[in-house]
N, C-alpha and C positions, 0 to 999 in steps of 0.2 A: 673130359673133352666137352661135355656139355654147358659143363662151367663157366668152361675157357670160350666156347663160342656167345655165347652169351655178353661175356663180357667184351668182346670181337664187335658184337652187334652194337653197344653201349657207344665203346670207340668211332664206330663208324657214324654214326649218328650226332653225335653230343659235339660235331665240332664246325666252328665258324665258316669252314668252306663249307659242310654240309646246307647250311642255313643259306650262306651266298649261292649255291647252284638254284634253290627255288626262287631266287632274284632274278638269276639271269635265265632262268627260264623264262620267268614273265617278260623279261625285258627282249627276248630274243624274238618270243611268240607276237611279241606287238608291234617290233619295229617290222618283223617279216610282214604282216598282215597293212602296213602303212605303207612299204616299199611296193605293195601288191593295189594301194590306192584303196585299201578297204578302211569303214571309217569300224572302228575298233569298238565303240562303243554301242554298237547296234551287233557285236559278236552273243550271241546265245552264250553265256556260262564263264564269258571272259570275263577275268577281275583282274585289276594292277594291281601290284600289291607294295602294301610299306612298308615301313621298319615294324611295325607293331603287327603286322600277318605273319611277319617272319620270323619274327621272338616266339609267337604263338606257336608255328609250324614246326621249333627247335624245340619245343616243352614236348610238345604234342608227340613228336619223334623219338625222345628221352623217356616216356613212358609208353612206350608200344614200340621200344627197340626191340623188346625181344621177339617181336614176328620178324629181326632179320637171321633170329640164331640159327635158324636149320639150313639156311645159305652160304654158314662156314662151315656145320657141323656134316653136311652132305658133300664136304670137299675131299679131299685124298692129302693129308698131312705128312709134310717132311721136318726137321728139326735141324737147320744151316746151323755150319759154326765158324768164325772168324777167329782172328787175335788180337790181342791187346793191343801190338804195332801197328796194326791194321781194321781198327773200329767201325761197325755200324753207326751209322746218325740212324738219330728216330728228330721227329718233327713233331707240331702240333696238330699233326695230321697223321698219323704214325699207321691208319690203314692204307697200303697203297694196292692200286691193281693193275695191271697189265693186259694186254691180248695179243697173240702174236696171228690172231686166224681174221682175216680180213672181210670183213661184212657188208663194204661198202657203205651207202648212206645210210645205213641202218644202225650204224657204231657197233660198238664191240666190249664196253666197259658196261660193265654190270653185274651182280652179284650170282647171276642167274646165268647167264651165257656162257654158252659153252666157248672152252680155251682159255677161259678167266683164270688166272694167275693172282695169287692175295700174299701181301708179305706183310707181316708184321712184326717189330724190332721187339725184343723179351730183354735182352739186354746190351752192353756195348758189345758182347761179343759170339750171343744166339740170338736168333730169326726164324720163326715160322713161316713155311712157305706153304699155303693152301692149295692145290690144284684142284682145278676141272679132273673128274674122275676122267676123261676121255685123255690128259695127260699120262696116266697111270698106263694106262691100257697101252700105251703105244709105246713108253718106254720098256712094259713088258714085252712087246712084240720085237723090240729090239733086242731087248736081252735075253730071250730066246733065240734070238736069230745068230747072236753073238754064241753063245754054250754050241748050239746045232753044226756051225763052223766049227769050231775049236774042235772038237771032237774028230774033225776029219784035215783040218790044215790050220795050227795054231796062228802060222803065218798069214797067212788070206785073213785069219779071222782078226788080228790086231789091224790090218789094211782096208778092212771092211765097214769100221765105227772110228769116228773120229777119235772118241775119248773112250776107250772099253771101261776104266780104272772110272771113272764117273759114274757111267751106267751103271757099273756094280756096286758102286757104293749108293746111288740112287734108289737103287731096289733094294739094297739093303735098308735105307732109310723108311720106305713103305712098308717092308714086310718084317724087319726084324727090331725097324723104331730104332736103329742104328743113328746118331747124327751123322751129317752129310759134312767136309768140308768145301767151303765155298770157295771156289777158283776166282780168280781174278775179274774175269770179266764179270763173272755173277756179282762180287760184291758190288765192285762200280756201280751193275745196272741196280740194285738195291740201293744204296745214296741215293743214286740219281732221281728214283722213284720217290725218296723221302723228300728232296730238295723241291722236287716238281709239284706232288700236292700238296708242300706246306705253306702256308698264307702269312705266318706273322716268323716263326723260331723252327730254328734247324739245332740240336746238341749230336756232341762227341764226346768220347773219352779221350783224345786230344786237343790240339787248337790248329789241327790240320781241317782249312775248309775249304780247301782252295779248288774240288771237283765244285763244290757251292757257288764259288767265286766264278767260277769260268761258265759254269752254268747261266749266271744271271747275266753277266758280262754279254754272252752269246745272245743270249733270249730276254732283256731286260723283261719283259711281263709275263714271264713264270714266277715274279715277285708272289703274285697277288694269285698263287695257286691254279687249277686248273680253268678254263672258261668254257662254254656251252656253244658252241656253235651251232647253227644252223644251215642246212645245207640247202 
């Protein structure tokens, strides 16, 4: 595992949209401080930055990746599995993240945040899915919850969880390193994730790309990977 986060960190880093988020962060921080009438270059510590800070910042991130390896390695590991008729994409982005726990203007993507969700495609048809340990915990508390019923009204207890057959197979995926199979909507939101932070190439083990298509079609500038707002 430490290997494998390691090389987790390499991925996350070594890649073009890594190098374009320190763009638009500059470009977000100056246009915000211009719309505020401030003159930018009287900012203490503010620099614009070019192509050649940013080539620099992508070396410089490629050899000090591995201060991001204990950010995978401190996550709660499942092993998804798909099929052949039904293939993961991976991208040239191929770390993607999620959060389903709302922060407001504070975001919520980040390798450190708790309810951070991390997928990454192993091949066309296993995915690693990395949780926030605070994930773990709370599917336990459900699958405890679920065993505690069952014991006293089988029936209440299948009416009580949406998907019991999940949850079991989930915590067997944490505790006994079982793979998980991945329902339907899970893989979608997995594509979906690969399609949205990739910037240049999306692959399959078919020539079905048409979640791809309908993606771009809806959101033309998800082309160009994820952007940095500023609130």
């Amino acid at each position: 595992m430490l290997f494998l986060s390691h090389f987790f960190a390499l991925q996350f880093v070594r890649t073009k949209q890594h190098r374009q988020l320190i763009k638009d962060l500059s470009e977000t921080l100056g246009n915000t401080f211009k719309k505020r009438g401030e003159d930018i270059s009287q900012i203490k510590d503010y620099i614009e930055v070019d192509d050649k800070t940013i080539k620099l910042h992508g070396i410089r991130s490629v050899i000090k990746s591995s201060d991001y390896a204990p950010y995978f390695l401190n996550k709660s590991w499942v092993l998804f599995k798909t099929t052949k008729s039904h293939p993961l994409y991976i991208s040239d982005n191929p770390v993607t993240l999620q959060n389903m726990v709302d922060y407001g203007p504070y975001g919520n993507i980040g390798l450190a945040v708790k309810g951070i969700e991390i997928y990454f495609p192993l091949s066309e048809i296993l995915a690693l899915g990395m949780f926030c340990p605070s994930h773990e915990d709370e599917f336990r508390k459900t699958y405890e919850k679920y065993n505690m019923i069952m014991t006293i009204d089988p029936i209440l207890a299948s009416q009580s969880i949406k998907d019991p057959l999940f949850i079991t197979q989930l915590m067997d995926g944490f505790e006994k390193r079982y793979t998980v199979p991945y329902r339907v909507e899970s893989l979608i939101n997995h594509n979906s994730l690969q399609v949205y932070y990739s910037s240049r190439f999306i692959f399959s083990g078919t020539s079905d790309f048409s979640l791809a298509e309908e993606m771009i079609r809806k959101n033309p500038e998800i082309k160009d990977g994820p952007k940095m707002i500023a609130n």
